[in-house]
Every structure is written in structure tokens, then in C-alpha cells.
C-alpha positions as CSV (number, residue, x, y, z in Angstrom):
1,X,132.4,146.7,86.7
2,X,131.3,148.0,90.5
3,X,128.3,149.1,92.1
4,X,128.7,152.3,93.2
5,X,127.2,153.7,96.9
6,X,124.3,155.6,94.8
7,X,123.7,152.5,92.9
8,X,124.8,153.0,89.5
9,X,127.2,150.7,88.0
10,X,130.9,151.8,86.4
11,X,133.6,150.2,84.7
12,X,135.4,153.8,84.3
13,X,139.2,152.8,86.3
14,X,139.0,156.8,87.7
15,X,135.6,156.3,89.3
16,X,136.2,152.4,90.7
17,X,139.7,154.0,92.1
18,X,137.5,156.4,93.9
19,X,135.4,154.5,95.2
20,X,137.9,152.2,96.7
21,X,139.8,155.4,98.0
22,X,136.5,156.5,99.4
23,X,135.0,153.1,101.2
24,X,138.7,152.2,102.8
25,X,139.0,156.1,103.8
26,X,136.1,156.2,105.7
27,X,136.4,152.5,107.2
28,X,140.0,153.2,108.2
29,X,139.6,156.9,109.2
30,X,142.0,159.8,108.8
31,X,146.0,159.7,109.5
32,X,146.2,161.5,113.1
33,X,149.6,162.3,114.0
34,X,151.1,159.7,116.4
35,X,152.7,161.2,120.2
36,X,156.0,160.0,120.4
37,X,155.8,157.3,123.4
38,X,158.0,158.2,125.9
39,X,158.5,154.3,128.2
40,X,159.9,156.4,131.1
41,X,157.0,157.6,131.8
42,X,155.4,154.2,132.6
43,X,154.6,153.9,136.0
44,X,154.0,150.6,138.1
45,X,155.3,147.1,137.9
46,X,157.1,146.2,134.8
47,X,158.5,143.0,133.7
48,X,161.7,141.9,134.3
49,X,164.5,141.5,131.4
50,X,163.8,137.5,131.5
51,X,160.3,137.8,131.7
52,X,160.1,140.4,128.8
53,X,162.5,137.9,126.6
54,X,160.3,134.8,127.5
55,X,157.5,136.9,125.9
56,X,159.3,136.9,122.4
57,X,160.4,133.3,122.3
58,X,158.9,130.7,119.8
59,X,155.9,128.8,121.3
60,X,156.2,124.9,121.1
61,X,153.5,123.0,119.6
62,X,153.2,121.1,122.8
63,X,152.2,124.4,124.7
64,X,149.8,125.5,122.4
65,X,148.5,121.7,122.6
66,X,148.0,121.9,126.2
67,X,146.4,125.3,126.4
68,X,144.0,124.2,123.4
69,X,143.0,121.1,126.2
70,X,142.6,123.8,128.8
71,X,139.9,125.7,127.7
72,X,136.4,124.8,127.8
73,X,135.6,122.3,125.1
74,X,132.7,124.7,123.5
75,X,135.0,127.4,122.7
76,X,136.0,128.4,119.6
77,X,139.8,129.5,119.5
78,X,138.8,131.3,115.6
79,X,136.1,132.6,113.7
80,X,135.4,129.9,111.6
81,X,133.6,128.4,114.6
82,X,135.2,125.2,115.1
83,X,135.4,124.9,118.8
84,X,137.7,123.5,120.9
85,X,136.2,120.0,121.5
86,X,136.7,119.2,117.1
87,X,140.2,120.4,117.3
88,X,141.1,118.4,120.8
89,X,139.3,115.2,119.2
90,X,141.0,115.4,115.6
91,X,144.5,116.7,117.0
92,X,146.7,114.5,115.0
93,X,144.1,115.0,111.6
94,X,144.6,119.0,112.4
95,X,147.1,119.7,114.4
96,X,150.3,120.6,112.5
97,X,147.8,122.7,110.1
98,X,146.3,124.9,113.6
99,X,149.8,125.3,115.2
């Protein structure tokens, strides 16, 4: 069963399909056709080949440790709202389940 937008229930599959079709249509917006990016066009500083690979390597637990202890202990690295200072404080409780 679903609640339709003009408030009237359905359990028909066709009209629950289109309902779906229509909420996620008009949060996601239309396809618009993409402009192929063209990266020698860039203009300005750009990264180097080791500083582009360091980008894509794994991060260590121990660095994401550290920055977690470097910022302020009332911020919230997530949505859920736990800030900073619970995770710091319970690090070997929640660490290996945040990294």
C-alpha cells in the first residue's frame, strides 16, 4: 500500500511504480546531456604526477587517527552527531568500526 501525493491510498503495482518514477524524477531532475571535458583546457597550477598519485593512495588508520585529534573536539565528523570529542575518548571502543 502507499500514500499517494493527492492523498489517496493504492496497492495497484502500475500506480505505486508511478509514483516512485514521479517523486525520484522530480528530486533527481532531468538527464542533461554531459560536455565532453576537455583537461587541456585547464588553466593554472596543476599537481604534479607524485602529488596526483599520493591523492589515490590508501589512508592509514593512523592518519585518519591524527586528523580526527586535530579538529575541534565539538565537531561532528558525520551526521549522526557524535562529535569529535566521543570518538577521540572511545578510540580503541570505535575505532576500527569509524576507520
Amino acid at each position: 500500500m502507499l500514500k499517494k501525493r493527492d492523498g489517496e491510498q493504492t496497492t495497484s503495482l502500475g500506480e505505486v511504480v508511478e509514483e516512485f518514477i514521479d517523486y525520484f524524477h522530480g528530486l533527481l531532475g532531468q538527464k542533461e546531456v554531459c560536455v565532453e571535458w576537455d583537461s587541456n583546457s585547464l588553466m593554472g597550477r596543476k599537481l604534479s604526477r607524485g602529488r596526483s598519485k599520493n591523492l589515490c593512495k590508501m589512508v592509514e588508520e593512523e592518519e585518519i587517527k591524527v586528523a580526527l585529534h586535530d579538529i575541534g573536539c565539538g565537531k561532528a565528523p558525520g551526521p549522526d552527531e557524535y562529535n569529535s570529542k566521543f570518538f577521540t575518548s572511545s578510540w580503541d571502543i570505535v575505532g576500527n568500526g569509524f576507520v
